[in-house]
C-alpha positions in Angstrom: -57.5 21.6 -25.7 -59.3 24.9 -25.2 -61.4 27.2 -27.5 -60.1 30.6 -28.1 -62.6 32.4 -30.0 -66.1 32.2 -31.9 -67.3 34.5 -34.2 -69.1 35.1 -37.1 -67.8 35.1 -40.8 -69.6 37.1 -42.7 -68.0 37.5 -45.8 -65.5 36.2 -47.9 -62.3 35.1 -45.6 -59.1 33.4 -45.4 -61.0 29.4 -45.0 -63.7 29.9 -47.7 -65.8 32.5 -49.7 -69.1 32.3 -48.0 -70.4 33.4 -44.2 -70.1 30.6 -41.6 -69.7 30.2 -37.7 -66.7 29.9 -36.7 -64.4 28.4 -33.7 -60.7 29.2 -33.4 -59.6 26.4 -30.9 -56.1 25.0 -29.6 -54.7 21.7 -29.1 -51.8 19.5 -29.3 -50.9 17.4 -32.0 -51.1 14.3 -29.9 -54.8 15.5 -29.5 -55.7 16.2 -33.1 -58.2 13.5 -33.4 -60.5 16.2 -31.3 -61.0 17.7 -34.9 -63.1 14.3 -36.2 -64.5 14.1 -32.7 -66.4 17.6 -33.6 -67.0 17.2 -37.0 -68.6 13.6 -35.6 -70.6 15.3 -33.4 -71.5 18.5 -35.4 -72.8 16.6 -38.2 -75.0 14.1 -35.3 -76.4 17.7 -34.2 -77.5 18.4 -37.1 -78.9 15.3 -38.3 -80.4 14.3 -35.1 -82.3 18.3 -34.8 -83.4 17.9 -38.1 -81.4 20.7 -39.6 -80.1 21.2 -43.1 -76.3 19.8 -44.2 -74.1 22.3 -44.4 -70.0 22.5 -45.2 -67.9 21.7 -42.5 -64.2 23.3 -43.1 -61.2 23.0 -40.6 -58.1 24.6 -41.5 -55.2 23.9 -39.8 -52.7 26.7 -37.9 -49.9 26.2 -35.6 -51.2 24.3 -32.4 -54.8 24.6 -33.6 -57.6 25.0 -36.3 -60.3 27.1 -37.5 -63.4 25.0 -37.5 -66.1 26.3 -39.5 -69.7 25.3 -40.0 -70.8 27.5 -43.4 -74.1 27.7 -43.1 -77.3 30.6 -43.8 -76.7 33.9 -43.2 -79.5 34.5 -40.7 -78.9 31.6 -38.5 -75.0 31.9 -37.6 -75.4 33.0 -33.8 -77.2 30.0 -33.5 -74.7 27.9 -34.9 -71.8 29.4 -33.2 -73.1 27.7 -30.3 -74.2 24.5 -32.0 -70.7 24.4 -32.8 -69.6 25.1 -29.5 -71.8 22.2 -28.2 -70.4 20.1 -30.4 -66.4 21.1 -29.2 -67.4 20.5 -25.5 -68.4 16.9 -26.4 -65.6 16.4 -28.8 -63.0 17.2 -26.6 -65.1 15.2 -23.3 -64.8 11.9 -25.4 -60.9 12.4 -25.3 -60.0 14.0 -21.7 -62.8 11.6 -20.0 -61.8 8.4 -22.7 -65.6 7.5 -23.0 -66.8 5.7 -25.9 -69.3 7.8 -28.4 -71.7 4.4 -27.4 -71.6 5.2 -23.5 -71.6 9.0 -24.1 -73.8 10.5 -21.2 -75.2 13.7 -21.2 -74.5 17.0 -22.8 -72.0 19.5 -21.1 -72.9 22.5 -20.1 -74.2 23.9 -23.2 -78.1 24.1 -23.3 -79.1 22.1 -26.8 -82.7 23.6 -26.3 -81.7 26.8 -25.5 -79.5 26.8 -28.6 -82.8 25.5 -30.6 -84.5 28.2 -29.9 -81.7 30.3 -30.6 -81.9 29.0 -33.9 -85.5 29.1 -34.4 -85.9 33.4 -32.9 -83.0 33.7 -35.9 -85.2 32.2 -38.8 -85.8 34.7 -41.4 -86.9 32.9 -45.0 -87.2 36.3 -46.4 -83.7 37.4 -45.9 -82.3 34.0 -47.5 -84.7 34.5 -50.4 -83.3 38.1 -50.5 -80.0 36.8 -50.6 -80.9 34.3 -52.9 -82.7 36.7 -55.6 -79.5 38.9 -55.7 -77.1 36.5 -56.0 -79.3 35.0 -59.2 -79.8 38.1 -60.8 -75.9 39.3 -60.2 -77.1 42.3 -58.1 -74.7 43.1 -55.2 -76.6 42.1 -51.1 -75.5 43.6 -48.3 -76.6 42.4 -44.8 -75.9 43.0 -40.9 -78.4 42.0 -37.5 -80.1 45.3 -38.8 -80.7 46.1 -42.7 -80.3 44.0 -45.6 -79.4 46.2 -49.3 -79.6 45.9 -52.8 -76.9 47.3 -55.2 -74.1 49.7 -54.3 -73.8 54.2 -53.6 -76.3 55.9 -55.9 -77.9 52.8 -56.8 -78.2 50.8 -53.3 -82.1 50.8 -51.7 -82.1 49.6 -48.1 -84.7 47.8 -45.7 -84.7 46.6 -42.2 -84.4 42.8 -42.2 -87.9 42.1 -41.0 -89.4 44.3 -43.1 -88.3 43.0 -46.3 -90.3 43.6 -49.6 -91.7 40.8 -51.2 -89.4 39.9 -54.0 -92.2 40.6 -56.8 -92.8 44.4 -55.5 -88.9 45.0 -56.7 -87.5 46.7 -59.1 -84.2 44.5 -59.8 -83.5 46.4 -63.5 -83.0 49.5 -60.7 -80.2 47.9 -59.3 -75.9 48.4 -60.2 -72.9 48.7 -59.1 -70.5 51.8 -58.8 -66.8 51.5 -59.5 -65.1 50.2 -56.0 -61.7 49.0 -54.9 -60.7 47.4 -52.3 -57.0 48.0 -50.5 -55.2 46.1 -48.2 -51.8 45.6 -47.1 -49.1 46.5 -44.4 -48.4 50.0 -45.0 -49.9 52.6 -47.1 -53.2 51.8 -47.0 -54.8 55.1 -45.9 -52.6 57.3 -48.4 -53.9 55.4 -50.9 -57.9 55.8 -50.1 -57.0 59.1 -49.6 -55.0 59.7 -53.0 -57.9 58.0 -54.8 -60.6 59.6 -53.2 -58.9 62.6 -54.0 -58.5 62.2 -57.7 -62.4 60.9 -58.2 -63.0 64.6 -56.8 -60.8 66.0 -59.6 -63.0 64.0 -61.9 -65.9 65.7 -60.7 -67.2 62.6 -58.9 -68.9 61.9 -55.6 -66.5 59.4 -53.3 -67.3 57.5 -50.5 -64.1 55.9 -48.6 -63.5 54.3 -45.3 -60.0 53.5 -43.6 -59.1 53.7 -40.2 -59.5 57.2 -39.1 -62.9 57.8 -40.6 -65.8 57.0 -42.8 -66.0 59.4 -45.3 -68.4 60.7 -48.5 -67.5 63.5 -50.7 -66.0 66.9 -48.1 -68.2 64.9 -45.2 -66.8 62.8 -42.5 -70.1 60.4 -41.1 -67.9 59.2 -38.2 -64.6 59.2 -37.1 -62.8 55.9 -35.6 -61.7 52.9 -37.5 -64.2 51.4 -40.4 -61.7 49.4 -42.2 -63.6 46.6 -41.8 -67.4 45.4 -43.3 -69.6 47.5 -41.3 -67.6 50.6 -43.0 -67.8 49.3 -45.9 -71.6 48.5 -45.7 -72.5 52.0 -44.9 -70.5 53.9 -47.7 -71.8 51.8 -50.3 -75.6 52.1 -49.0 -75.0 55.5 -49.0 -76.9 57.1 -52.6 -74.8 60.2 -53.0 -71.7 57.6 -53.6 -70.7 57.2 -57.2 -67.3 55.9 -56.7 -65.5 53.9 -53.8 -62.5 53.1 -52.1 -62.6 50.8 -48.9 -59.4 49.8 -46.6 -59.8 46.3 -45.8 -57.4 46.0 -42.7 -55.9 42.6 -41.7 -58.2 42.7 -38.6 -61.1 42.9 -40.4 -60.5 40.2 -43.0 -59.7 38.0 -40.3 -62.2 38.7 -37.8 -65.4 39.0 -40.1 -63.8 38.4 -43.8 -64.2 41.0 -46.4 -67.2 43.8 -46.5 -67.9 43.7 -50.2 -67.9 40.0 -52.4 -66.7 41.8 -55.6 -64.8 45.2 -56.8 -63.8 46.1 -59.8 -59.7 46.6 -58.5 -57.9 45.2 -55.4 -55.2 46.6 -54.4 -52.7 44.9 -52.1 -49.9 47.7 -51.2 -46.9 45.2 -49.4 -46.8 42.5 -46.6 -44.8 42.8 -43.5 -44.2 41.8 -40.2 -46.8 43.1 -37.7 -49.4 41.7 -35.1 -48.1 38.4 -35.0 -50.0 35.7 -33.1 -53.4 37.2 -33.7 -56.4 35.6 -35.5 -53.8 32.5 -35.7 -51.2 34.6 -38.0 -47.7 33.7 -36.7 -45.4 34.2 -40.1 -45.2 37.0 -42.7 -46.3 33.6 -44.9 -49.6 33.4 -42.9 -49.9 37.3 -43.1 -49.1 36.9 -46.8 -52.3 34.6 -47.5 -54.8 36.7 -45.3 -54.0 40.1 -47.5 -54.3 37.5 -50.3 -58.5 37.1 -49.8 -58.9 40.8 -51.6 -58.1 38.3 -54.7 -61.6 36.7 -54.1 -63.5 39.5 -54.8 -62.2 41.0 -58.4 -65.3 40.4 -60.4 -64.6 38.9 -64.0 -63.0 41.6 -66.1 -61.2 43.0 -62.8 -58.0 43.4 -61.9 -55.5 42.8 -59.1 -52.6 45.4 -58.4 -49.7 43.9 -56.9 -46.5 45.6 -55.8 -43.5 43.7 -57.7 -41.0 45.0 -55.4 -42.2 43.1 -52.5 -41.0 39.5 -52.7 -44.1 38.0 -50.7 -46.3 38.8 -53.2 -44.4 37.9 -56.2 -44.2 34.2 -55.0 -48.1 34.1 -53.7 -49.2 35.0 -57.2 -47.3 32.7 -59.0 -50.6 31.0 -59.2 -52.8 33.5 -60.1 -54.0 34.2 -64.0 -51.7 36.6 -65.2 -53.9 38.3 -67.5 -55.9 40.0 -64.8 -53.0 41.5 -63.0 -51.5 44.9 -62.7 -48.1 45.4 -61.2 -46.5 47.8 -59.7 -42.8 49.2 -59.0 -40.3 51.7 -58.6 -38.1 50.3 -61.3 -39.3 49.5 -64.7 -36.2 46.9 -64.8 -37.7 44.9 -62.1 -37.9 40.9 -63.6 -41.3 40.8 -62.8 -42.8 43.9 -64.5 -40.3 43.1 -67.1 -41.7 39.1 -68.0 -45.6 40.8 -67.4 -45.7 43.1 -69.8 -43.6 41.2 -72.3 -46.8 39.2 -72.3 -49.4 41.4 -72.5 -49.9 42.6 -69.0 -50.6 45.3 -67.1 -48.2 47.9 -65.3 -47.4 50.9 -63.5 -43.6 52.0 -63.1 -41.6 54.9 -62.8 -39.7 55.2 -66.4 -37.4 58.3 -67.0 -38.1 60.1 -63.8 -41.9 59.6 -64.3 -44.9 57.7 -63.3 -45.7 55.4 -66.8 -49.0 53.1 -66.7 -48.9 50.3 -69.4 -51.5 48.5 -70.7 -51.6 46.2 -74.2 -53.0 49.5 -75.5 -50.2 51.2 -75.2 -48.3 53.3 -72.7 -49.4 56.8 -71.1 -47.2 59.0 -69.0 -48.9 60.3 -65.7 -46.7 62.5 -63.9 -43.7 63.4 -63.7 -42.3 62.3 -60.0 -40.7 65.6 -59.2 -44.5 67.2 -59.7 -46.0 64.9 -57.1 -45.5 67.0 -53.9 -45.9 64.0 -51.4 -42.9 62.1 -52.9 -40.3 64.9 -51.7 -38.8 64.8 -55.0 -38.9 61.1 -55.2 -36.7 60.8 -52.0 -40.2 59.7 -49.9 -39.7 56.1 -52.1 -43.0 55.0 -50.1 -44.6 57.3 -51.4 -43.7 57.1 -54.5 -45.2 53.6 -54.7 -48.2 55.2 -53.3 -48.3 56.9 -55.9 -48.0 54.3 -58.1 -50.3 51.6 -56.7 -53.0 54.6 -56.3 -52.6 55.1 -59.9 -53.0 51.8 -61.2 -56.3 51.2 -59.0 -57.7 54.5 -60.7 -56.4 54.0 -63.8 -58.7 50.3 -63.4 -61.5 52.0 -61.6 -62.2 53.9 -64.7 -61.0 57.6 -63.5 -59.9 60.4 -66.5 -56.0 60.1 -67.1 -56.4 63.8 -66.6 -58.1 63.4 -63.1 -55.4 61.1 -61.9 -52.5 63.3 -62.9 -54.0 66.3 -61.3 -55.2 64.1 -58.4 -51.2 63.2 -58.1 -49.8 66.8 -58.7 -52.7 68.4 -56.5 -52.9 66.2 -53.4 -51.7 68.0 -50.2 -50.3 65.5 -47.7 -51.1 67.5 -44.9 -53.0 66.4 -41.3 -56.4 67.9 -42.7 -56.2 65.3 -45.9 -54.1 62.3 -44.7 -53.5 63.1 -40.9 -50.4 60.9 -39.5 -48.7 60.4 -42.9 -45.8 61.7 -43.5 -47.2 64.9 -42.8 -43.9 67.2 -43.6 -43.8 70.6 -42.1 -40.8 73.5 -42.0 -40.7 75.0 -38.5 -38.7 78.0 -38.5 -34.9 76.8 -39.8 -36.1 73.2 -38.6 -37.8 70.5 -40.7 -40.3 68.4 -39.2 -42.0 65.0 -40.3 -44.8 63.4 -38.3 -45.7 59.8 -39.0 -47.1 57.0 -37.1 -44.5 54.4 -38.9 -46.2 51.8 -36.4 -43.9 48.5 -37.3 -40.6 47.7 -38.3 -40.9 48.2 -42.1 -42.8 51.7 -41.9 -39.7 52.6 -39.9 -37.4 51.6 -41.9 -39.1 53.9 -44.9 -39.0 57.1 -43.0 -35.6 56.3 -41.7 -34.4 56.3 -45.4 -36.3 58.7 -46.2 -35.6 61.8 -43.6 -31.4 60.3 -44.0 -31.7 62.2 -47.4 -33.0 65.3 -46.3 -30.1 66.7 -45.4 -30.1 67.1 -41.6 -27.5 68.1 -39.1 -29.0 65.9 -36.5 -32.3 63.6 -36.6 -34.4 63.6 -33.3 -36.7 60.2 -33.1 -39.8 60.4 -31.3 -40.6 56.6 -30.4 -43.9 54.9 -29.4 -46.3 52.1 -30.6 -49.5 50.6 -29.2 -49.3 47.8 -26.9 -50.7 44.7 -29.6 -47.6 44.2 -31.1 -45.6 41.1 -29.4 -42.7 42.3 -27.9 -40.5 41.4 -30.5 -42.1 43.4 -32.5 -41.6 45.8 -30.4 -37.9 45.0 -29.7 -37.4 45.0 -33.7 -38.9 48.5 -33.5 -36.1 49.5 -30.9 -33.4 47.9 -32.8 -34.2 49.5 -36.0 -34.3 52.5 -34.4 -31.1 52.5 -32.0 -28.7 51.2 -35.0 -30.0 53.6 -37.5 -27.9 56.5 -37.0 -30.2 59.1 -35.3 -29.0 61.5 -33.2 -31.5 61.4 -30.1 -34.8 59.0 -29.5 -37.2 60.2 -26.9 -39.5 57.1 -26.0 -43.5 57.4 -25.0 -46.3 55.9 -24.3 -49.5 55.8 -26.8 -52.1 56.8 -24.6 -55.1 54.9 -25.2 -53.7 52.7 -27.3 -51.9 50.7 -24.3 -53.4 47.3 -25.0 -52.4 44.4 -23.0 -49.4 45.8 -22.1 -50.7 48.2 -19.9 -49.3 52.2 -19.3 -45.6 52.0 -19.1 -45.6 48.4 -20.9 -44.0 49.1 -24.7 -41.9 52.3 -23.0 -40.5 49.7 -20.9 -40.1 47.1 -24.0 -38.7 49.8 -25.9 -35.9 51.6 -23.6 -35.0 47.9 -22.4 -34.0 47.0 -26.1 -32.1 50.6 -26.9 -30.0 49.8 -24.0 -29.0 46.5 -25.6 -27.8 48.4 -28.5 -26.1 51.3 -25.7 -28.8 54.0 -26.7 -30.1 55.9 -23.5 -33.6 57.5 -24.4 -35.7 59.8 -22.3 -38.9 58.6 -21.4 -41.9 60.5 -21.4 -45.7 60.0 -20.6 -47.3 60.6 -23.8 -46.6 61.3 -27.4 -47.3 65.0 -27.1 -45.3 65.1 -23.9 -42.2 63.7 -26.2 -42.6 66.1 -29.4 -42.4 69.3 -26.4 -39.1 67.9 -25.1 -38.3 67.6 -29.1 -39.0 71.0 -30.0 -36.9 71.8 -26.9 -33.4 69.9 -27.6 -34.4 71.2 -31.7 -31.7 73.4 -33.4 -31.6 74.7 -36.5 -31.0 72.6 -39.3 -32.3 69.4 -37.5 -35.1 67.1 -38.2 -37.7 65.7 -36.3 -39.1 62.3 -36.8 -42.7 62.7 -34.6 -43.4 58.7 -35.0 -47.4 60.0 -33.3 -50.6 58.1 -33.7 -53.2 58.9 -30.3 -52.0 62.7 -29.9 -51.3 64.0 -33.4 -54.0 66.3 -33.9 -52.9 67.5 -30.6 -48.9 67.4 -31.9 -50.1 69.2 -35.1 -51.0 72.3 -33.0 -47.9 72.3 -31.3 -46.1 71.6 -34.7 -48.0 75.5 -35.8 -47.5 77.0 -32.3 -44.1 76.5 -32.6 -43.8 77.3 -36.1 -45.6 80.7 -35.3 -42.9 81.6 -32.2 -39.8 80.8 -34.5 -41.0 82.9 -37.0 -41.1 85.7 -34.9 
């Protein structure tokens, strides 16, 4: 029996839609009666301290459970440890096999110094804050810092101990702006970025995190990754914002739960296998139901864009309400678009070479796929669901079918825009296309992809960070050695070595390509490996720069060389 983690939920997650403390502990099944143990003992806590009831929730994972205590919003450091008191006696009445009656004293944990924990935490006018929004439907944002009213250009925000009374404000000053919210595997970031970009051909002000930057209108506020609340929190407190588009990363969702409790559109791109065994996600199943939370926030009259060509999420919304549902695909033939819009539903498909969004309305032509620059003539397929998914959320978001088609047509893929995507480049009589296709299935997309390009050989570069499990790393190797490429230069991802250490996933990786009887230079860094690239390039080849940590650094290179071969 041993907790893992603690942390604070502080929006709507994967175990329920309000904030609570949580505990992530492990145990064996033999020992699962420690679960009514600390629920016992939770609830005595609270009883015997004279502190409110609140909701107890365990959910269940493999060797283990989330235990949650949802309770107020400026009390939850407090209660993490409550809860953590109430673990360490749970789990001393099984290993020391002492009745609750002859229960001695407390371990470790100070119950005093938790009580005042509790009591430095008080803030009644932050819960009446809360409280007031939530009655009047206005939108409350909170963090240790500020607490906010209403989103972008109509958002006002106050420290948390210096709080208005609730008579001194305004609440008919208070709205929303238009927001989605996008989730998923792969595709995330081109879709924020697609979005963001056709809101500026409707003359609109965007604000739009992901995980590279936070971003509003031309401005970049900071640079790292905000796809989780506290990006979200300062993008829609920001009053220049009229429109916005979050990425709500897996990470995020599980660690905190989402930044935002309603938007107009959520987008969930596809679900695959990646960072398994984190935040107690061991199955694409598991994966499947944390992406799945964005379907909590979709405010009445909302809608959720699901991509029909990804079998996950066309068996996790078999439950969902049909009517407020948009889905998505490459082939207007697919069942499920077919049976959705037969009743009434929403949908955005590529019909007759072009990108068609239905509603009950009627049906309105967008773009024709061979306009869109960033599908490579439709032979980028991921892309062209990019483009499709990005056209549904806009399409629900309220943007000018005129803005989205000239978003779609307009949009350059290139580093300054969406760096690390697909960025496609022609180097002299070589064609070059840098990606970070970090897992298995965004692999396998720019392995089909660049196969249709029309290559005399394909040079991989190959490198990942060190938080995937090594099968996942080993998948990434296997793909990769059996996919017909000509060469694969392995590298580290500096910085981004994790737990593996420097040398751990080149080691993983050139271990597995030898199982498949692929040899594969290994270098130090990704920028390192795109030089030897360049070096063993000749004409007519590709090169698949697979680049995350260096690629502003690789994108230099990419123009040095292309400046030297054009000489």
């Amino acid at each position: 029996m041993e907790l893992l983690d603690s942390r604070r939920l502080t929006g709507p997650n994967l175990v329920s839609a309000s904030p609570g403390a949580l505990l992530d502990v492990s145990f064996l099944a033999e020992n699962d009666t420690v679960v009514e143990l600390w629920r016992d003992e939770i609830e005595s806590l609270l009883k015997q301290e004279g502190l409110p009831e609140m909701d107890l929730i365990v959910k269940p994972r493999q060797n283990g459970a989330w235990l949650v205590v949802s309770g107020p919003i400026d009390q939850l450091y407090g209660l993490i440890d409550l809860s953590e008191l109430a673990w360490q006696r749970a789990v001393g009445r099984i290993t020391n096999f002492i009745p609750e009656k002859e229960l001695g004293e407390a371990p470790p944990l100070d119950l005093e110094g938790i009580l005042q924990q509790l009591s430095e935490e008080l803030n009644p006018p932050l819960i009446a804050l809360q409280q007031a929004a939530k009655s009047k439907n206005v939108s409350f944002f909170w963090d240790d810092d500020y607490a906010s009213l209403g989103m972008g250009k109509y958002a006002q925000t106050w420290p948390v101990r210096e709080l208005p009374p609730l008579s001194d404000i305004d609440w008919s000053s208070f709205n929303d702006i238009p927001l989605g919210v996008v989730t998923g595997t792969n595709g995330k970031s081109t879709n924020i970025r697609l979005l963001s970009f056709m809101a500026t051909c409707a003359g609109l002000i965007s604000g739009n995190t992901s995980t590279d930057w936070i971003r509003v209108g031309n401005e970049i506020l900071d640079a790292g990754d905000y796809s989780g609340p506290g990006g979200a929190r300062t993008v829609l407190r920001d009053q220049r914002v009229e429109i916005a588009f979050l990425e709500t990363a897996r990470g995020g969702l599980l660690r905190r739960g989402a930044g935002v409790e309603r938007a107009n559109v959520a987008l969930i791109t596809n679900v695959a296998e990646d960072h398994m065994g984190q935040y107690g996600i061991h199955s694409v199943a598991d994966l499947t139901q944390a992406k799945m939370i964005v379907q909590r926030l979709v405010r009445n009259g909302g809608v959720l864009v699901l991509n029909a060509d990804d079998e996950n999420l066309v068996r996790a919304a078999a439950s969902l309400k049909k009517q407020d549902m948009c889905w998505f695909s490459r082939d207007d033939r697919n069942a499920t678009i077919r049976s959705h819009v037969e009743q009434g539903g929403r949908a955005c498909v590529v019909q007759d070479g072009a990108i068609v969004y239905k509603t009950p309305g009627g049906t309105h032509q967008i773009a024709l796929v061979s306009e869109i620059p960033i599908t490579l003539d439709g032979k980028a397929a991921y892309n062209v669901s990019n483009c499709l998914s990005a056209t549904a959320v806009a399409m629900e978001c309220g943007l000018p079918l005129d803005a989205v088609r000239q978003g779609l047509i307009d949009f350059e893929n290139t580093p300054g825009t969406n760096p690390g995507r697909s960025n496609y480049f022609q180097v002299g009589r070589i064609k070059v296309l840098l990606d970070y296709a970090h897992n298995v299935h965004g692999l396998a997309t720019i392995l089909a992809t660049t196969a249709q390009l029309g290559a005399k050989r394909r040079i991989l570069t190959l490198s990942t960070a060190g938080d995937r499990t090594e099968r996942e790393i080993r998948q990434l190797a296997a793909l990769a050695a059996t996919s017909g490429v000509d060469e694969i230069l392995v590298s580290d991802c500096i910085g981004y070595e994790r737990e593996l250490g420097a040398g751990g996933v080149p080691r993983i990786l050139t271990d597995e390509l030898l199982r498949h009887g692929v040899q594969a230079a290994t270098f130090n860094s990704e920028l390192d490996a795109v030089k030897a690239a360049f070096e063993r390039a000749q004409d007519g080849d590709i090169l698949i720069l697979l680049v995350k940590a260096e690629r502003y650094e690789c994108v230099d290179l990419i123009h040095n060389q292309n400046q030297s071969r054009s000489e």
